[in-house]
C-alpha positions as CSV (number, residue, x, y, z in Angstrom):
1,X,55.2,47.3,124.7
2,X,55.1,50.5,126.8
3,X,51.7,50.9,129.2
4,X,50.8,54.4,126.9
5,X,50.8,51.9,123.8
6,X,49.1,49.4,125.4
7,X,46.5,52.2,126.4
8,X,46.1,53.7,123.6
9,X,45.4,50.2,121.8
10,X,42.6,49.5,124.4
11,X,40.8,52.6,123.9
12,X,41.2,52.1,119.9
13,X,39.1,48.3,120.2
14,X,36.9,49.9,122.7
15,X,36.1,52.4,120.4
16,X,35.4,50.0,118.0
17,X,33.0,47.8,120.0
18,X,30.8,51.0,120.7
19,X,30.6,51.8,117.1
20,X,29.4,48.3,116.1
21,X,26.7,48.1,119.1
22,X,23.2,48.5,118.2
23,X,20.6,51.0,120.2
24,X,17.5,50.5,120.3
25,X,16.5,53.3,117.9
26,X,17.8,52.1,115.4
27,X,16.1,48.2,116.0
28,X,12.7,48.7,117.6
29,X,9.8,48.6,115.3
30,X,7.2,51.1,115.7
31,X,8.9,52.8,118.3
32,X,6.3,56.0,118.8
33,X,3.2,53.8,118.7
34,X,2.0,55.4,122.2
35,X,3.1,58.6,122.1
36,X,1.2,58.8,118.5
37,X,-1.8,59.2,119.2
38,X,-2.9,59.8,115.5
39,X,-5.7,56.4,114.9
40,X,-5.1,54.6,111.5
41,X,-7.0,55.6,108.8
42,X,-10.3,53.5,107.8
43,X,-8.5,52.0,105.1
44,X,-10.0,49.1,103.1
45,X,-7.5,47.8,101.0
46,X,-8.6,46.4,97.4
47,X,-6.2,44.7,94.9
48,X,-6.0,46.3,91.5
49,X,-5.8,44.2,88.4
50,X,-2.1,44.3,86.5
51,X,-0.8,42.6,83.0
52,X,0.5,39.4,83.6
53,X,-2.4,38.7,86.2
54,X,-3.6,34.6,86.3
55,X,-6.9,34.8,87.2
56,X,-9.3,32.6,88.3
57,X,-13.2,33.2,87.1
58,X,-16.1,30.8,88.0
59,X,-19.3,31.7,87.6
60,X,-22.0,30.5,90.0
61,X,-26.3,30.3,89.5
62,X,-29.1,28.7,90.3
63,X,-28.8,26.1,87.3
64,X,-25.5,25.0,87.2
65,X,-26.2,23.3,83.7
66,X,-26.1,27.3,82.2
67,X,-23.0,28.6,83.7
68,X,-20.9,26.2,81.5
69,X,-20.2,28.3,79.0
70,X,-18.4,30.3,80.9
71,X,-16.5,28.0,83.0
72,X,-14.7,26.6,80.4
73,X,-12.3,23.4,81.7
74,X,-8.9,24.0,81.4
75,X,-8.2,21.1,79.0
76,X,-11.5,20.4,76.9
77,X,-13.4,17.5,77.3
78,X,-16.7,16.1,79.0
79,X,-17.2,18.3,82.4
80,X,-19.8,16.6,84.6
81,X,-21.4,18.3,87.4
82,X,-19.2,16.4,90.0
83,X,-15.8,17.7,88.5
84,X,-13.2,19.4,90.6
85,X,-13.6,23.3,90.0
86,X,-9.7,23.3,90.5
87,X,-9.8,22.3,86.6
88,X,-11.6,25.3,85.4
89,X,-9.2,27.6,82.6
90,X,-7.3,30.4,83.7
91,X,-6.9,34.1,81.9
92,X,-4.0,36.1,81.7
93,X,-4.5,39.5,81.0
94,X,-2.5,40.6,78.4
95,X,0.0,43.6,78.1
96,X,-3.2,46.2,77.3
97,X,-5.1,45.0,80.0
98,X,-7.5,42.4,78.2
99,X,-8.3,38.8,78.7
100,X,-10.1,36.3,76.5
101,X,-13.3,35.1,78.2
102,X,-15.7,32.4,76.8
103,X,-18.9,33.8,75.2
104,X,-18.2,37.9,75.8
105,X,-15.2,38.1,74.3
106,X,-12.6,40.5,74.8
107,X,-13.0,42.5,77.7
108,X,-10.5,44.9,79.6
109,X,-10.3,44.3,83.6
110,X,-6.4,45.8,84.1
111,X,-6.3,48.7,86.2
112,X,-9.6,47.4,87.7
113,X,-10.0,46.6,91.8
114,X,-11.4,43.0,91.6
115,X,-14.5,44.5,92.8
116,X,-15.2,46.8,89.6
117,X,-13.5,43.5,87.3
118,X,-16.4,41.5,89.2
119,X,-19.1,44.0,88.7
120,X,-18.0,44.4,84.7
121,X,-17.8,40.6,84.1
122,X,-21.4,40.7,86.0
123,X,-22.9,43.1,83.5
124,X,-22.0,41.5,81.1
125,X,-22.8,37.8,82.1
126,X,-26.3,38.8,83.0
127,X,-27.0,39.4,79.6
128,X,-26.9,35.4,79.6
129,X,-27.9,34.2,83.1
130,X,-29.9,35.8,85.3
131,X,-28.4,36.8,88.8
132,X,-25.0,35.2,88.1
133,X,-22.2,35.2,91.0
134,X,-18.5,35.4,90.0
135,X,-15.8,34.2,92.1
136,X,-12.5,35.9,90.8
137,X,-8.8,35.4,92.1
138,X,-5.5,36.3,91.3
139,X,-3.6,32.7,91.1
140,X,-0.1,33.9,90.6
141,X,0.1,37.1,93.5
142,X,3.7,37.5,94.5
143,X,5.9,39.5,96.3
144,X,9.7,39.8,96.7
145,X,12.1,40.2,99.8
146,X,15.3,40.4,99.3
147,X,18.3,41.7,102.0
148,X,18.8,41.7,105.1
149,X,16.4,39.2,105.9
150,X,16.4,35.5,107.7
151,X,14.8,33.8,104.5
152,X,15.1,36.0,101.4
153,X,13.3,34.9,98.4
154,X,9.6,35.2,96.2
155,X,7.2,34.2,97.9
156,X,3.6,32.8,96.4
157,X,0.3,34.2,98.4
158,X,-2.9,32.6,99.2
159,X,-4.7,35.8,100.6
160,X,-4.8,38.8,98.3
161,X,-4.0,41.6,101.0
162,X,-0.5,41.3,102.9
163,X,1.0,44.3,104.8
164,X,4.5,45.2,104.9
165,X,5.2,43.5,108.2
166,X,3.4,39.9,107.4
167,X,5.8,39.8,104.3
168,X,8.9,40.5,106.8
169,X,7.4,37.9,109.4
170,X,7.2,35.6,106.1
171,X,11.0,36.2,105.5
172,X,12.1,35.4,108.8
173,X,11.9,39.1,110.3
174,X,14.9,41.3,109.4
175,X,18.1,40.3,110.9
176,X,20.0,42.5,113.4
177,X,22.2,44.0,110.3
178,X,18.9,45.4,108.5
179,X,18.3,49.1,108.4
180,X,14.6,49.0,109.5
181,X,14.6,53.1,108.7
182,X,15.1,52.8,105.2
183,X,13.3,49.5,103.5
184,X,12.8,50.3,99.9
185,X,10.0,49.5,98.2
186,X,9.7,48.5,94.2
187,X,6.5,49.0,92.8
188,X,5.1,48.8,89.2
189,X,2.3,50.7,88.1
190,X,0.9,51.2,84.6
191,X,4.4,49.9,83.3
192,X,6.3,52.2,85.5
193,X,8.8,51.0,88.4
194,X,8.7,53.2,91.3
195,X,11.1,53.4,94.1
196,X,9.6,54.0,97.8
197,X,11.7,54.6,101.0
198,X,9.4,53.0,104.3
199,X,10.6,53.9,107.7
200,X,9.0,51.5,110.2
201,X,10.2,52.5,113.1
202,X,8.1,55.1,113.1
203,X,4.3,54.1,113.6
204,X,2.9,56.7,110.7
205,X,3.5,54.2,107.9
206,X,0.5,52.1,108.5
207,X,-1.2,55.3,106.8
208,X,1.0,55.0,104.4
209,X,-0.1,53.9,100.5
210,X,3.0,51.3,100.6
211,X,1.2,49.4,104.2
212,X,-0.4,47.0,102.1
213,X,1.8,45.6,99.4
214,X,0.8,44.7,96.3
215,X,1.3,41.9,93.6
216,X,4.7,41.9,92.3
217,X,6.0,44.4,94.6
218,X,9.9,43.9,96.1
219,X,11.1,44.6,99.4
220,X,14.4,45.6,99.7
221,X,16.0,45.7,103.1
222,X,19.4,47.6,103.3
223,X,22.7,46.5,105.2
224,X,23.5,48.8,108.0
225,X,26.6,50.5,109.1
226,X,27.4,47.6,111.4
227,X,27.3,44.8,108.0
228,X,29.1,46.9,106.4
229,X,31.9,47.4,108.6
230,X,32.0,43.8,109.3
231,X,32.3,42.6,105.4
232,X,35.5,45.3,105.7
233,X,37.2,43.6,108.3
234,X,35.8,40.1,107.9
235,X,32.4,38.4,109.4
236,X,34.4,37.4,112.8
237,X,35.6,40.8,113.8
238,X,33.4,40.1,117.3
239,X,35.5,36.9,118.2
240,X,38.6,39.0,116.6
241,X,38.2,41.7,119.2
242,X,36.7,39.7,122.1
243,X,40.0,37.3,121.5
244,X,42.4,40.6,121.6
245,X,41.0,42.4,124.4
246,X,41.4,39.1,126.2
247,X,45.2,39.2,125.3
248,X,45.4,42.9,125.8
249,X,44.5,42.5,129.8
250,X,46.9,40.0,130.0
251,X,49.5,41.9,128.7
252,X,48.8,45.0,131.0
253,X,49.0,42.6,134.3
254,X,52.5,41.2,132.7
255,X,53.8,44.6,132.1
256,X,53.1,46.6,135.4
């Protein structure tokens, strides 16, 4: 092999490890957080109430004996004082926004924040008890991250307000292959999907309306160019090249 070859061969897998190194632009997370000097917004986030919502509804007073009514055991029976709330029934709220609730009725709490569903259901209570307190929780909030993630997967919440990072930190973090510039968000609202591009290497997002997730949303994290070339040449291209640039020096101190 002549030494113009064996030149030209060298420059062709340097080229290639440059292409597939990573900078950090393109890794760092919030990467103008102190040159922003833009302050967060005062931001309270409050989860609204979808269809296909399990919630949780136990009503509290000064007389436990009168609250029974409405905290109707899951599977009917005697309910003693003593008896593990955990048992108390659950509501779905149906496909126009209702649930079924003992002794009111129907009522409608989708598209509600869970403080104007608590404030309704109070209303309407008092009519029975007198200063009544409602406890109300989503049982069944969700979200979705899938991608270029450590641990992709659904993953079942106890707290009702999660942020875009804390579901990536649940997932493992992205992986060095993830494109952190261009995380897609799927959101439904009022029946209808939406599709949300999130950049967060850049610090403005936290003022963003997709900072706090909400149920049922999916994160989707996108391979980039560096996966991409790799799945084209095979997942050990790195060993491939490291292996052949090895042999290539060898080759140029045989041949001079």
């Amino acid at each position: 092999m002549k030494n113009s070859q064996i030149f030209s061969l060298y420059l062709l897998m340097l080229f290639v490890l440059l292409q597939s190194c990573a900078s950090r632009k393109t890794i760092a997370y919030l990467q103008d957080v102190d040159s922003n000097n833009k302050s967060s917004a005062n931001y309270t986030y409050e989860p609204v109430l979808k269809n296909d919502d399990l919630l949780s509804i136990i009503v509290s007073a000064d007389d436990p004996e009168i609250t029974y009514p409405f905290n109707i055991p899951q599977i009917q029976g005697n309910y003693q004082v003593s008896d593990s709330q955990s048992g108390i029934k659950t509501y779905l709220i149906d496909s126009d926004g209702f649930i079924e609730y003992p002794v009111i009725g129907k009522i409608k709490l989708g598209g509600l924040s869970r403080k104007e569903a608590v404030t309704k259901l109070t209303e309407k209570i008092k009519e029975y008890i007198t200063k009544p307190t409602i406890n109300l929780r989503i049982l069944n909030y969700k979200i979705a991250v899938l991608g270029e993630v450590t641990r992709p997967g659904n993953y079942n919440l106890q707290s009702e307000r999660i942020t875009i990072l804390e579901a990536i930190s649940q997932a493992g973090d992205l992986t060095i292959y993830g494109k952190r510039d261009n995380i897609l968000i799927i959101r439904e609202k009022d029946g209808v999907k939406s599709f949300n591009r999130v950049d967060i290497t850049k610090s403005d997002f936290i003022n963003s309306e997709f900072y706090y997730l909400t149920q049922n949303d999916v994160i989707v994290v996108e391979q980039n160019k560096t996966r991409v070339n790799a799945s084209a040449f095979g997942p050990n291209i790195a060993a491939i090249i490291s292996g052949a640039s090895v042999l290539l020096s060898i080759l140029i101190l045989l041949t001079r």
